[in-house]
C-alpha positions as CSV (number, residue, x, y, z in Angstrom):
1,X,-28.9,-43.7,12.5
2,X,-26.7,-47.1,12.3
3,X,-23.6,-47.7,14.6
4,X,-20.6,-47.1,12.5
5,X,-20.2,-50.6,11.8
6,X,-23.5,-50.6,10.0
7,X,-25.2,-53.0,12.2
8,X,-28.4,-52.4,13.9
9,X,-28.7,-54.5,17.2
10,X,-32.3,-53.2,17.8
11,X,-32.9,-56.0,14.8
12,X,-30.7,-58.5,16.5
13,X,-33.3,-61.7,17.7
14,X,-33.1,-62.3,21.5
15,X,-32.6,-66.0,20.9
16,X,-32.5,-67.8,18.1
17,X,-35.4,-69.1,16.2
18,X,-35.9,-72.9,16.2
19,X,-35.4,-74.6,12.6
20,X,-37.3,-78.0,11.7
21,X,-35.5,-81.0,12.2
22,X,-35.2,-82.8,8.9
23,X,-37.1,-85.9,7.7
24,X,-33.3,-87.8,7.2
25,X,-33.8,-90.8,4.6
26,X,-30.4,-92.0,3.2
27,X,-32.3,-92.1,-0.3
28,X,-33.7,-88.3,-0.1
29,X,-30.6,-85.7,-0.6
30,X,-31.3,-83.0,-3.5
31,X,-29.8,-80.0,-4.3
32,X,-32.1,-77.1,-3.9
33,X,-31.0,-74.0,-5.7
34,X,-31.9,-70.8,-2.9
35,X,-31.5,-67.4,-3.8
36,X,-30.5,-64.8,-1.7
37,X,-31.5,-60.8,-1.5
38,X,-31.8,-58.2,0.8
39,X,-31.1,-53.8,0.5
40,X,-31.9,-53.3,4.2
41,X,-29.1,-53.5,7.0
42,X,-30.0,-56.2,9.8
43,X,-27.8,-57.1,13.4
44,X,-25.3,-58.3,11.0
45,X,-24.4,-55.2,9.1
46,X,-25.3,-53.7,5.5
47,X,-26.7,-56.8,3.0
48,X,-24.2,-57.9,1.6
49,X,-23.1,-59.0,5.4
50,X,-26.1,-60.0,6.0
51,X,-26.2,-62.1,2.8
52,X,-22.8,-64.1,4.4
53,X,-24.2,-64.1,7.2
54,X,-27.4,-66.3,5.7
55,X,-25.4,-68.6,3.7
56,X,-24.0,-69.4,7.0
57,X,-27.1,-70.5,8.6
58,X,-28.2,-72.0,5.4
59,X,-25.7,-75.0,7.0
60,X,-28.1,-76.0,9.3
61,X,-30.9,-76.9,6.7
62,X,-27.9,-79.0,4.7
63,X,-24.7,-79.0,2.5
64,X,-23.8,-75.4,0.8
65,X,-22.1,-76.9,-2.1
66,X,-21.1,-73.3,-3.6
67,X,-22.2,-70.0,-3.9
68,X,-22.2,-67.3,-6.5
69,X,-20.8,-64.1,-6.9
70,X,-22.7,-60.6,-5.3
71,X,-24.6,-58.9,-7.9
72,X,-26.0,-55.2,-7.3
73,X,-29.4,-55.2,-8.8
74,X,-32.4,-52.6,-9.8
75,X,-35.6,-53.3,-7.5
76,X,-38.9,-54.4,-8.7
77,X,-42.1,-53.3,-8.3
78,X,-41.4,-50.5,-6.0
79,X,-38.8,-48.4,-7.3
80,X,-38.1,-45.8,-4.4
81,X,-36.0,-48.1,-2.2
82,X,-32.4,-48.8,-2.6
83,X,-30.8,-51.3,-4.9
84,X,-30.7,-54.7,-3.9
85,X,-27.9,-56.9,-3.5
86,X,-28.4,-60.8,-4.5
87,X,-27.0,-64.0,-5.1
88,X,-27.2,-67.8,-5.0
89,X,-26.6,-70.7,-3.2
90,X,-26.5,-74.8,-4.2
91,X,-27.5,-76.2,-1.2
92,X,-27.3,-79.9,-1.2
93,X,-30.3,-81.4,2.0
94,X,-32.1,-84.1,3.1
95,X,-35.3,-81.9,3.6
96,X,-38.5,-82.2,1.8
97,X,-39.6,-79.0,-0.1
98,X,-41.7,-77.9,2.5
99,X,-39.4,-78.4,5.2
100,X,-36.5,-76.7,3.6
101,X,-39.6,-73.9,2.8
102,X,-40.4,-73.6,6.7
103,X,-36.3,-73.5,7.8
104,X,-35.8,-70.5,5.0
105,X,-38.4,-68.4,6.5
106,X,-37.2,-69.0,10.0
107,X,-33.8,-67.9,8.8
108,X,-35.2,-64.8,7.5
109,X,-37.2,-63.9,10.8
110,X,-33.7,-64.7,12.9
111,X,-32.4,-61.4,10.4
112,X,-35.3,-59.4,11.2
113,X,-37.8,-60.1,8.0
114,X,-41.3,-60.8,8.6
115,X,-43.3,-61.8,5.4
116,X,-46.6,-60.6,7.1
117,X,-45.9,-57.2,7.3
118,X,-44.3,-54.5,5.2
119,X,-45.0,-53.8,1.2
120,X,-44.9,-56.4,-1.2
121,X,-41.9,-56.0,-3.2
122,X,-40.7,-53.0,-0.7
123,X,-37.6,-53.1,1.3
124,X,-36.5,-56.2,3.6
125,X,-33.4,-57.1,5.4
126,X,-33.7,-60.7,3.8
127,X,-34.9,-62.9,0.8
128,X,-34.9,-66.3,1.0
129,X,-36.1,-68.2,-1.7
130,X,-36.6,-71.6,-3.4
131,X,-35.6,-70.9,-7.0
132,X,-34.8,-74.9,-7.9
133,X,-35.5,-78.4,-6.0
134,X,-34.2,-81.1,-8.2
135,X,-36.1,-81.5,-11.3
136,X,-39.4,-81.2,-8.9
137,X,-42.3,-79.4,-10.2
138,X,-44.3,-78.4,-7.0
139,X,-47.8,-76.4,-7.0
140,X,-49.2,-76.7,-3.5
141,X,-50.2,-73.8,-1.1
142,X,-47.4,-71.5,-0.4
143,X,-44.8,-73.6,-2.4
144,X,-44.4,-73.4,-5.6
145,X,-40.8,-75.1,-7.2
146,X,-39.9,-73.9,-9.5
147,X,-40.3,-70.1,-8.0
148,X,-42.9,-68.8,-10.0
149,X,-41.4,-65.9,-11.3
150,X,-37.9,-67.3,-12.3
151,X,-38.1,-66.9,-15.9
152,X,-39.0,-63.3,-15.4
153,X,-36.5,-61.7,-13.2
154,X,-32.9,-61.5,-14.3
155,X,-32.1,-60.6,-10.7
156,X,-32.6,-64.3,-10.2
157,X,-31.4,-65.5,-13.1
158,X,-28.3,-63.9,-13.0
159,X,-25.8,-65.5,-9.9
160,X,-28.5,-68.8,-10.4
161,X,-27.0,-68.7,-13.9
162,X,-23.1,-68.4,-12.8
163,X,-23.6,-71.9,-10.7
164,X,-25.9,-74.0,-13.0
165,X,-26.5,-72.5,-16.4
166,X,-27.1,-75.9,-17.8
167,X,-30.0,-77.0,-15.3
168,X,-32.7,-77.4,-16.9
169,X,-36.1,-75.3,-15.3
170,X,-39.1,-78.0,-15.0
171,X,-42.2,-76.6,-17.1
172,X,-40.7,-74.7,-19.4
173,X,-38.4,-76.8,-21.7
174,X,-35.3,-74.3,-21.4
175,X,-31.8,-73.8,-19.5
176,X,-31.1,-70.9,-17.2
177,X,-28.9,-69.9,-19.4
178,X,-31.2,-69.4,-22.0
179,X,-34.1,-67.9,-20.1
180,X,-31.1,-65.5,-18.8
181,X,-30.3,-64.8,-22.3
182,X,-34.2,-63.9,-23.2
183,X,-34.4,-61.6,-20.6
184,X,-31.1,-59.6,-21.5
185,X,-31.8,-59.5,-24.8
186,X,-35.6,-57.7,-24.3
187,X,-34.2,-54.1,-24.7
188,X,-31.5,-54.7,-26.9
189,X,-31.6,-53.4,-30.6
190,X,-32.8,-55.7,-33.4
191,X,-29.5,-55.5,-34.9
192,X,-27.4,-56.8,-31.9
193,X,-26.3,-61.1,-31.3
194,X,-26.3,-63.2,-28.6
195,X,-22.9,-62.1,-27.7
196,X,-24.0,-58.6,-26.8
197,X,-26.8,-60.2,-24.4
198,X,-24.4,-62.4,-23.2
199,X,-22.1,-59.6,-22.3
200,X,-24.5,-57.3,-20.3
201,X,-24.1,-58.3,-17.3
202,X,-21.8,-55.5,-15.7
203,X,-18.7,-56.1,-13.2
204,X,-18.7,-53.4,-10.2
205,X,-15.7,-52.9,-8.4
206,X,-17.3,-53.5,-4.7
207,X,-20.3,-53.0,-2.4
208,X,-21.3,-51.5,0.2
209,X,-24.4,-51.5,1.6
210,X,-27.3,-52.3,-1.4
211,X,-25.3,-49.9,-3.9
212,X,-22.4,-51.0,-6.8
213,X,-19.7,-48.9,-6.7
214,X,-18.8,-49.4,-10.1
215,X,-20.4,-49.0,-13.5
216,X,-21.7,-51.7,-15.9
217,X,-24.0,-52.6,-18.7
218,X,-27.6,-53.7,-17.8
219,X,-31.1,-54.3,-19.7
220,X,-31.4,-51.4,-21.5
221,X,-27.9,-51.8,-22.6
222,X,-26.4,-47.8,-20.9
223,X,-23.3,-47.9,-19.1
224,X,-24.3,-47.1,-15.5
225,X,-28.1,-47.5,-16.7
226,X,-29.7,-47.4,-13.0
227,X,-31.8,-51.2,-14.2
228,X,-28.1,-52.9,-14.9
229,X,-27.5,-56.1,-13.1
230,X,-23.8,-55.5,-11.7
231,X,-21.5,-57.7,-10.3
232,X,-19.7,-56.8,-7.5
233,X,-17.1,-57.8,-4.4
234,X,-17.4,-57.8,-1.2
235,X,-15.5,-59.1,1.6
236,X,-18.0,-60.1,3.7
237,X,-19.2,-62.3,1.0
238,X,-16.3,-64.1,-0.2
239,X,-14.4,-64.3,2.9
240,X,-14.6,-68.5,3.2
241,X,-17.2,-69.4,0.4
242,X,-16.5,-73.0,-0.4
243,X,-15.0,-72.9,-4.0
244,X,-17.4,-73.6,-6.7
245,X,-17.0,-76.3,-9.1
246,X,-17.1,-76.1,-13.3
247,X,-21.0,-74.9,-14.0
248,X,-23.7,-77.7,-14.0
């Protein structure tokens, strides 16, 4: 059972884990798009803590130029686990891909979250991924940018789309915003517009732990339907996030 504070300081790292120093050339700085998920508590409380927590750490791999709001969100692939709860940074750095690659994963480990074990697409404390590097297309072993399956998970697309609906996503000739919209609009009626996908995604009043606490419209376009993408508040989150700017 967790400590009434939510934490767990079994998963707490004895020291922390060492990041790669960066390859700094004045004429490399990009702005890598990360998202961010977890629905399992770490040292630093329930996810949505732990999600602040990240962001934190993500300022030792470069800039975090803003982040986007908390959304509550239906799992894939393995449905008996709790909801997740993700968002997304714009991270401005002087790393290369596979550098920024190699300090993301050694983020995740510091919070408990070892790729090598565990259930593909089960329950972890922490996600770290590259979603978008620049307009770099990247196909090499264990990177791929953009993340493979960006134009296929609204979970993603969702907070990436708050901060930069207007980026274009390199091989596939569309906007977030508009591979966003595709994917709402899957399980909507034949009769409905744009303007009903556009307006799925729910509000929540809060989180707590990987759950919304409010209801909201998802996919399959049910109030409360348990596969709605919901945004929510937390404290933890918003507390001093660096404002963000008029979308890309």
């Amino acid at each position: 059972m967790l400590p009434e504070s939510g934490r767990n300081p079994s998963l707490r790292p004895s020291a922390a884990i060492p990041l790669p120093g960066p390859s700094r050339y004045p004429e490399w700085m990009e702005t890598a798009y990360i998202g961010l998920g977890g629905n399992l508590a770490s040292w630093a409380g329930e996810p949505a803590a732990t999600l602040a927590a990240a962001a934190v750490r993500l300022e030792s791999l470069g800039r975090v130029m803003c982040r986007s709001s908390l959304y509550s969100t239906a799992p894939v692939g393995v449905a008996a686990q709790p909801r997740f709860v993700n968002a997304a940074v714009a991270l401005e750095t002087e790393l290369s891909p596979r550098e920024l690659l190699e300090g993301l994963l050694a983020i995740e480990q510091e919070f408990g979250r070892d790729r090598s074990v565990g259930l593909v697409n089960g329950p972890r404390t922490l996600d770290l991924d590259i979603l978008l590097f620049g307009s770099h297309a990247i196909r090499e072993p264990e990177l791929e940018i953009p993340h493979p399956r960006l134009a296929e998970r609204a979970f993603a697309l969702a907070p990436l789309n708050e901060i930069a609906p207007q980026i274009a996503v390199p091989g596939c000739g569309q906007t977030v915003e508009q591979l966003l919209a595709v994917q709402l609009a899957k399980n909507l009626p034949p009769s409905a517009n744009s303007g009903q996908a556009r307006d799925q995604l729910g509000a929540g009043a809060g989180v707590s732990g990987a759950g919304p606490s409010g209801a909201g419209v998802g996919p399959s376009g049910a109030n409360g339907a348990p596969d709605a993408v919901l945004r929510v508040r937390s404290d933890a989150w918003h507390a001093g996030a660096p404002p963000c700017p008029e979308p890309l």
